[in-house]
N, C-alpha and C positions, 0 to 999 in steps of 0.2 A: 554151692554156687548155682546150678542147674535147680536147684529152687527157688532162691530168690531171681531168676532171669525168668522164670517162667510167670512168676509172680507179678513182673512189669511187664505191662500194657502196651501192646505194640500200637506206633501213632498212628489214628484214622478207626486203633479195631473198637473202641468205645463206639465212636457214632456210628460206625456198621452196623454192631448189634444191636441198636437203639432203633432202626429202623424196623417197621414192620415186615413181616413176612412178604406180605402183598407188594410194598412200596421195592424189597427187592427183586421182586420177583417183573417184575414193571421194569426194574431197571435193565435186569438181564437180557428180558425181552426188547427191548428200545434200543442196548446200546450196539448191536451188530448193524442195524439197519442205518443208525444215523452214521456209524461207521464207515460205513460203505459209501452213502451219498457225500461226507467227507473227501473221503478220498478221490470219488468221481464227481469233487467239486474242483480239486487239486486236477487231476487229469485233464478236464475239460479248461478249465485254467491254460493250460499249457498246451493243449489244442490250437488253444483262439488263439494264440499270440504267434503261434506258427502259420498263421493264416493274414497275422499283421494288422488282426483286429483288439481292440480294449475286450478282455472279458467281462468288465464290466457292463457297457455297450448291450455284451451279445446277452447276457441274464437279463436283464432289465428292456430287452426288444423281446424275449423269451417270455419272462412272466407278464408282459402286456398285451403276447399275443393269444393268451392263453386265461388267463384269471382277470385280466386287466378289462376285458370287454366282454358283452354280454355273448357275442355270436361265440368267440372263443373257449368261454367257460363250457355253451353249448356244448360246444365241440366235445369237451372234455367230458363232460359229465355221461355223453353218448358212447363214446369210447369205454371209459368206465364202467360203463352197467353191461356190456359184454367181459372186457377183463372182471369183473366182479364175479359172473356165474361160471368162467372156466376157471379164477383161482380157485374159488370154493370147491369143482370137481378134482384139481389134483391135491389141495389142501385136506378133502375128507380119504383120499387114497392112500396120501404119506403117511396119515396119524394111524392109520391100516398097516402099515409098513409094504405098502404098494406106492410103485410108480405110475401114475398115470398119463400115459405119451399122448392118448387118442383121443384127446379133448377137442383136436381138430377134427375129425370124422363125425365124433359123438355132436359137436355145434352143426355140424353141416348136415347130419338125419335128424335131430331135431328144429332147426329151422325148417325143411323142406317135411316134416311131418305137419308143421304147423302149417304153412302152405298147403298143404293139400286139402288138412280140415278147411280150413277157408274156401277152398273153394267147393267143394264138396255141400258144405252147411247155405242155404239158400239165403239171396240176398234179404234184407230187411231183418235177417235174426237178429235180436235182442243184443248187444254188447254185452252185458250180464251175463249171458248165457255162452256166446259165442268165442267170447274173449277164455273162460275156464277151459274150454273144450279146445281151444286151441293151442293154449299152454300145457296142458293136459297132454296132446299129440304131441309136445315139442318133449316133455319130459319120457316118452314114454317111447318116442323114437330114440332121444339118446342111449336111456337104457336100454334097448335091444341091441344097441353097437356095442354098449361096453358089458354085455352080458357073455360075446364071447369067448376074450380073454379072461373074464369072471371064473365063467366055468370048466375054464381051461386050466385056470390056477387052482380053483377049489377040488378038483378031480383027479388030477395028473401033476399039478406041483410045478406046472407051464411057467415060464417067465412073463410076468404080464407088461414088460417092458418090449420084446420083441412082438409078442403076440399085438400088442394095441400100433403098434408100428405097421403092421403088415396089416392088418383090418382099415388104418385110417387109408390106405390105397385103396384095398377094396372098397371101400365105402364113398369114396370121391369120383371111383371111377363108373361103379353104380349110379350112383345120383347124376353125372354128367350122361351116361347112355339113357335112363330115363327119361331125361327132360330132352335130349335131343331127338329121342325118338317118338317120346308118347305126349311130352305137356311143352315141349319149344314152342314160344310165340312170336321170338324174329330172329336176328341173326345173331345175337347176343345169346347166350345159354340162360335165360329163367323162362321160370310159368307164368302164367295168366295171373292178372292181379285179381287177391283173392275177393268172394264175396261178403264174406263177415269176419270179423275178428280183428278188425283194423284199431289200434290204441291211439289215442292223438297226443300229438307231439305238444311239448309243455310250453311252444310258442300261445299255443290255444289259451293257458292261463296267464304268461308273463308273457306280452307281445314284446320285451327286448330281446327274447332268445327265438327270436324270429328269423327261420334262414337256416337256421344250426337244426339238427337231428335227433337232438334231445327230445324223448319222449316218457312215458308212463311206465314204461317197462322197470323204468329205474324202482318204480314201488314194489314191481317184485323182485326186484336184485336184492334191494334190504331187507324184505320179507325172508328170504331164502337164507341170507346171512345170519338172520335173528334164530331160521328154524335150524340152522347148521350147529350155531351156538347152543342152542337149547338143546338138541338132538345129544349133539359130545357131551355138554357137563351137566345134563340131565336127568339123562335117561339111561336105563338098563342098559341096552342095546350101543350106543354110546360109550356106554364104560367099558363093555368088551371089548368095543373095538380100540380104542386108545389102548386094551391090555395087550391086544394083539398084536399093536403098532409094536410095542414096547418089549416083547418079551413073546412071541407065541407060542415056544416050549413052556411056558410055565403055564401062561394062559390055560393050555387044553389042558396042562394036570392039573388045573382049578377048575375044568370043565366046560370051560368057551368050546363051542364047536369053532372053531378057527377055520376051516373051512368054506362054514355058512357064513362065519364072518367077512371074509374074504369075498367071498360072492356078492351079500348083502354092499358094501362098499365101494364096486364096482357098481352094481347097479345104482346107488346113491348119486357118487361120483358123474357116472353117465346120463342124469334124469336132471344135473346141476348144469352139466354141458348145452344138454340139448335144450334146457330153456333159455341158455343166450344165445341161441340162435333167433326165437322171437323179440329181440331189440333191432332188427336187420326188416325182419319178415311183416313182424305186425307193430311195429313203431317206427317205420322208414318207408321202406319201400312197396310195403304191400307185396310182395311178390320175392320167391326163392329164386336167385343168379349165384349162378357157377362164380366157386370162386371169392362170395362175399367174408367171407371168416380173414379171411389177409393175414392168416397168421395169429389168430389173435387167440386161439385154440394152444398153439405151441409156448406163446407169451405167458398165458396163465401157471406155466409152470415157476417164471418168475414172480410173478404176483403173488404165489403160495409163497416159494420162496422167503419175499423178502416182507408178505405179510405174517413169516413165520407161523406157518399154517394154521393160525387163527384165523373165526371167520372175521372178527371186526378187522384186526391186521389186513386180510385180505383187503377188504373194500380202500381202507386206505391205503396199500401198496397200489392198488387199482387205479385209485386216483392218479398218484404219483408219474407211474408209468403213461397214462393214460396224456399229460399232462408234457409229460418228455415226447409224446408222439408226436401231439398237436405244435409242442412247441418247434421240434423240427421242422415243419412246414415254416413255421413265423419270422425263426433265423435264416431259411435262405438263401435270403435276397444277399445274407453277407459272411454266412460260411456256408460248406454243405452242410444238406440234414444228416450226410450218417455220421456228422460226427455225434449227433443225440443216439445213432444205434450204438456206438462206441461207448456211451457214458452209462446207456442203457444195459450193455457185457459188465463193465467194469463195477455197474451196482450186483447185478448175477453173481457173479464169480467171488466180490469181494464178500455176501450174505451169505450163497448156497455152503461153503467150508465151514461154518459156525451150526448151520442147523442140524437139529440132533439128528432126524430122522434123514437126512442125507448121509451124515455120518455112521450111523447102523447100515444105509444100503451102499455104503463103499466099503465098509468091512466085513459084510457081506459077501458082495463079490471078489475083497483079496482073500478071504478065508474058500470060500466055491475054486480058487484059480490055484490054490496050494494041492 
């Protein structure tokens, strides 16, 4: 009897198998995400009507204030190319089996590295020339923040969760004494607007995203996503670190330095940071103010999240989020906006419990607390 039952085909498991590898593998990835915005579709539901508004209404004032008009997309798209380069900083730390917290610190010394090339590099330099070198200082100042907790971990075996906590202080309060004391230009905390390295905003080509802050930076946000991608399923160095995410007892007895690994992905992680900081510095405002990151350093943690720390994932959680931001603003007038930080948690909370490498560092620390 126990062989003929094993013998009939349980219903659905025919076309499961029939599907390819990749097609399920697609789907596994997909279905926690669309999951989640389900349910904090259901949430946000029952929000608005506690507020004695049609939810309908309020999505449909939501996606018009936001994708529906060109200054709104703006909006989003600007938003987005910062969430893009701090998901992909804690997105290449998790696949590490690192947390990365200091995405805020790491954005705030590489925008104000970038600033200062700018103002440093004499007016009339080249754009060609001035724009690398200032991306260049954006990446080069993040990875110097996140080199501490790097070598902290790769050395001593340090938490890189508290350590990037206590550096993203230091490092804010740094850059706030600096500019009040050596580079303040009024009563507000930024420097001088810089002399070269200014990126123009993509009003310049489509005059309907005129007004909005949308700029060029966005071309290195997908550049960086592409090199992220290519970097993990490419390359040598890529493959250790994903082994190290995944296992780094086994790792070094296959001969990863885990270590060096460890390091090298901090400083990655931190070089991904600090160039979203040049979407603020050299496609906005010309100039590094206290303060500008708003949080958008700590956000990337969701971004990675719920782009399931892929980098394409990433850019589209990017989107997403980027698009709940702007849409708060849009809904105001007839809920409040936090109920978008609310729906904002509720997509968090309902993705990060599905993802692998959250789930290794939460067994992690019940196994360290035994």
């Amino acid at each position: 009897m126990s062989q003929l039952n094993e013998s009939i085909p349980r219903p659905g498991a025919d076309r499961t198998s029939r599907l390819p590898a990749s097609v399920t593998r697609l789907i596994s990835a997909l279905l926690p995400p669309f999951t989640a915005l389900l349910i904090a579709a259901v949430v946000g539901d029952i929000l608005i009507l506690s507020f004695g508004q049609s939810p309908a209404d309020v999505f449909v004032l939501l996606i018009e204030g936001t994708w529906g008009n060109a200054y709104g997309l703006g909006q989003v798209i600007y938003k987005a190319t910062t969430l893009t380069f701090t998901g992909l900083s804690v997105a290449l730390a998790l696949r590490a089996g690192l947390f990365n917290i200091g995405a805020e610190g790491q954005l705030a010394m590489g925008g104000f590295c970038a600033a200062v090339v700018g103002l440093l590099l004499p007016a009339g330099t080249p754009a060609v020339l001035a724009v690398p070198l200032c991306l260049a200082g954006a990446a080069i100042g993040g990875a110097s923040v996140a080199s501490v907790p790097g070598v902290l971990k790769a050395r001593f075996g340090a938490s890189e969760v508290i350590v990037t906590i206590m550096v993203n202080f230091i490092t804010l309060a740094l850059l706030n004494w600096l500019i009040a004391t050596k580079l303040n230009v009024a009563e507000s905390l930024h420097t001088p607007e810089i002399h070269a390295g200014a990126v123009p905003r993509l009003s310049s080509v489509v005059d309907a995203f005129a007004g909005s802050a949308a700029n060029f930076v966005l071309v290195v946000a997908l550049a960086a996503a592409a090199y992220a991608a290519w970097y993990l399923f490419r390359t040598r160095a890529g493959y250790d670190l994903r082994a190290v995410g995944l296992q780094p007892e086994a790792a070094e007895y296959g001969g990863v330095k885990v270590g060096r690994v460890w390091l090298r992905a901090m400083l990655l992680a931190g070089a991904m940071a600090g160039l979203g900081g040049t979407n603020y510095v050299l496609g906005y405002k010309q100039y590094y103010e206290e303060g500008f990151a708003a949080g958008a350093g700590f956000l990337g943690i969701a971004v990675a999240l719920v782009g399931r720390n892929h980098p394409f994932g990433v850019v589209i959680a990017a989107l997403l989020f980027a698009t709940l931001s702007q849409g708060g603003l849009a809904v105001n007038a007839v809920v409040p906006k936090q109920m978008v930080d609310v729906l904002t948690a509720v997509v968090i909370i309902a993705v990060a419990t599905s993802v692998p490498e959250v789930q290794r560092l939460l067994k992690s620390v019940r196994g360290g607390g035994k």
